[in-house]
N, C-alpha and C positions, 0 to 999 in steps of 0.2 A: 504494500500500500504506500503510495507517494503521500508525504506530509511534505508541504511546503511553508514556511516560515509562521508565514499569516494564516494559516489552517491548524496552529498549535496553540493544546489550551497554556494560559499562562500561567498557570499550576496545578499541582495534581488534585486540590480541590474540587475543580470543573469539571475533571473528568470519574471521580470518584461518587461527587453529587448525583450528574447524568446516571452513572451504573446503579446507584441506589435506590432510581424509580427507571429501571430498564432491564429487565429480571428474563428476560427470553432472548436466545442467540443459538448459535448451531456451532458444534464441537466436532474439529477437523481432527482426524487420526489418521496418522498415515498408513497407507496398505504398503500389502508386502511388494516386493520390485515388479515391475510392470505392472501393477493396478492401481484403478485412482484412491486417492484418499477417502475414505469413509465420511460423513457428513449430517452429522446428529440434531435435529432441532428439540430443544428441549428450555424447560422452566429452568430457572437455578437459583441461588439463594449467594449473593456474595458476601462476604463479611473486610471491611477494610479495616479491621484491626489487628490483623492476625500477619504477620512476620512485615518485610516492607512493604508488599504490596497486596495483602490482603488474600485469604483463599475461597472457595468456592465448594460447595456441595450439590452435588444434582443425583440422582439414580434414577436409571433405567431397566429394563425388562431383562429378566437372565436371558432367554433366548437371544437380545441383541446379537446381530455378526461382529461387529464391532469390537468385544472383549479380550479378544486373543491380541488384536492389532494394540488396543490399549498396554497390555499387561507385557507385549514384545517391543514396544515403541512408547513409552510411560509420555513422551514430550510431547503436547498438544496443543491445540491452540481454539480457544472462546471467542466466538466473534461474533461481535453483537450493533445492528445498525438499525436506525431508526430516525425520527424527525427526518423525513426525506420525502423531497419533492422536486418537480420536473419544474425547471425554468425556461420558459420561451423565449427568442431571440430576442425579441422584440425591446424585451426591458433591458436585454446586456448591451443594446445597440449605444454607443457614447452621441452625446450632442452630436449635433452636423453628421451624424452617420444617419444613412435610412433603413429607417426600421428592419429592412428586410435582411439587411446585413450584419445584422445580430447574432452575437453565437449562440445558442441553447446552451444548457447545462444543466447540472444537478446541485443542488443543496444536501446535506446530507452528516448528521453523525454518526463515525466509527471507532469504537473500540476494539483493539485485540488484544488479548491475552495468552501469553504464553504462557505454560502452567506445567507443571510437574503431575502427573498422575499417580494416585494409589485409589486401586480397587478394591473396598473393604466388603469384605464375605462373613465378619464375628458378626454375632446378633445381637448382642449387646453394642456394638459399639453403631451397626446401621439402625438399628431405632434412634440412638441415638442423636443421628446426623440427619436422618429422617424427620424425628419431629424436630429439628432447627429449618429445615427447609419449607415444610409444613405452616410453621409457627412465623416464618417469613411474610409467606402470603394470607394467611389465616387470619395472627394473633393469635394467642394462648385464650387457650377455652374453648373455642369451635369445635374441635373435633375432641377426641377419647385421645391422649397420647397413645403414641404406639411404643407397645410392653414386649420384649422376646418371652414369645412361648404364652401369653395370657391373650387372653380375647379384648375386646372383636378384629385385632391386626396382626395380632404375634405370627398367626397362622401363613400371613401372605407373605413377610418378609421372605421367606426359601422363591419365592417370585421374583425378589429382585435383588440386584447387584449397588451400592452407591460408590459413587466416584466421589474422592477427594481431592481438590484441584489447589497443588500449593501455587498463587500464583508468582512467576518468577519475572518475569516483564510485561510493559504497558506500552502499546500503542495506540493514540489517542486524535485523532479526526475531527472537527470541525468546521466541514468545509460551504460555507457561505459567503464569498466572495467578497470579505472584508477586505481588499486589499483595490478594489476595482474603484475609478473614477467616483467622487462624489455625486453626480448627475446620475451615475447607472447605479448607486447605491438606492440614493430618492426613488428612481423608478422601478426598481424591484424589490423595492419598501414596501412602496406603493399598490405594487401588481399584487402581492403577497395578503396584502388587506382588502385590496376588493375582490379577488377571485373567491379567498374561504372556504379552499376545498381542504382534503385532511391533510395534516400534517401543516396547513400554509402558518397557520398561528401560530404552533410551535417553531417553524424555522423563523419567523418575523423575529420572533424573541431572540431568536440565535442568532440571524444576522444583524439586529441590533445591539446587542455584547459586543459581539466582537468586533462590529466596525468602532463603537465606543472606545474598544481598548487600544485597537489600532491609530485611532486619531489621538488619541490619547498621547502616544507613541510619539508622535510627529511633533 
């Protein structure tokens, strides 16, 4: 992934914030030589207090294909994109250019994570990673904790496998066009508040940060 100067959060805050309400991404493993890499979407639960950059818990279904590639190839990578939207020419066109000669582009945040893998199979210890990821999206109380070996859950854990994801690096994405001509910033402000299709309000906010901190800059 190309990060370019003005596409970088200006500290790990930004990007740790963004991951704290962005809890679904797809988890790349590599296959063995000549196949492509496996490619998992799934929920997860991160925690940024935990070593320096924070680890991850998610579990999946034993049957996954995926497990072997995991447990032969532990290094992985989390990759999680969202607030993303199509920009039309029209708004990137600068003063004295015609509209039509506008480039399109994409708005768009990404996070990736590279992360260390362990695949925990003790039942005592996936309950207990379980009901953290649970209690993630939940809150405590909604459901029954899950207990190894009592009901109503003990029973499913031999169902599944959880991953724990030590994460070891961050690559962080925000890419919104803070760096472009003041004129083409106003008009793809602008375009971003009257269109109000999904995502346009969340990138507004984004493109507004960051040209703020860009000018800021200057």
């Amino acid at each position: 992934m190309l990060i370019h100067p003005w596409d970088e959060p200006p500290e790990d805050r930004v990007w740790r914030e963004w991951l704290a309400e962005h809890d679904f991404g797809e988890l790349a493993v590599n296959g063995a030589a000549g196949e492509p890499p496996f490619v998992q979407p799934l929920h997860f639960a991160y925690d940024p207090a935990v070593g320096a950059h924070g680890e991850v818990v998610t579990h999946l279904a034993r049957p996954n294909p995926l497990w072997s590639a995991v447990q032969s190839r532990p290094t992985v990578l989390l990759s999680v994109v969202d607030d993303y939207v199509f920009v039309p020419g029209p708004w990137q066109a600068p003063d004295g250019t015609p509209p039509e000669h506008g480039v399109p582009t994409s708005f768009y945040t990404a996070i990736q994570l590279t992360c260390e893998a362990r695949v925990v199979d003790d039942a005592e210890e996936k309950a207990a990673l379980l009901n953290r990821q649970v209690t993630h999206f939940q809150g405590e109380g909604v459901s029954v904790p899950v207990r190894a070996g009592e009901p109503p859950f003990g029973r499913m854990l031999t169902g599944i496998r959880v991953l724990h994801l030590e994460v070891t690096a961050v690559r962080a994405k925000f890419k919104y066009a803070a760096h472009k001509p003041e004129d083409v910033k106003e008009r793809t402000a602008a375009g971003l508040r009257a269109r109000g299709a999904a995502h346009d309000a969340e990138a507004l906010a984004h493109h507004t940060r960051h040209r703020a901190r860009l000018d800021a800059r200057s």
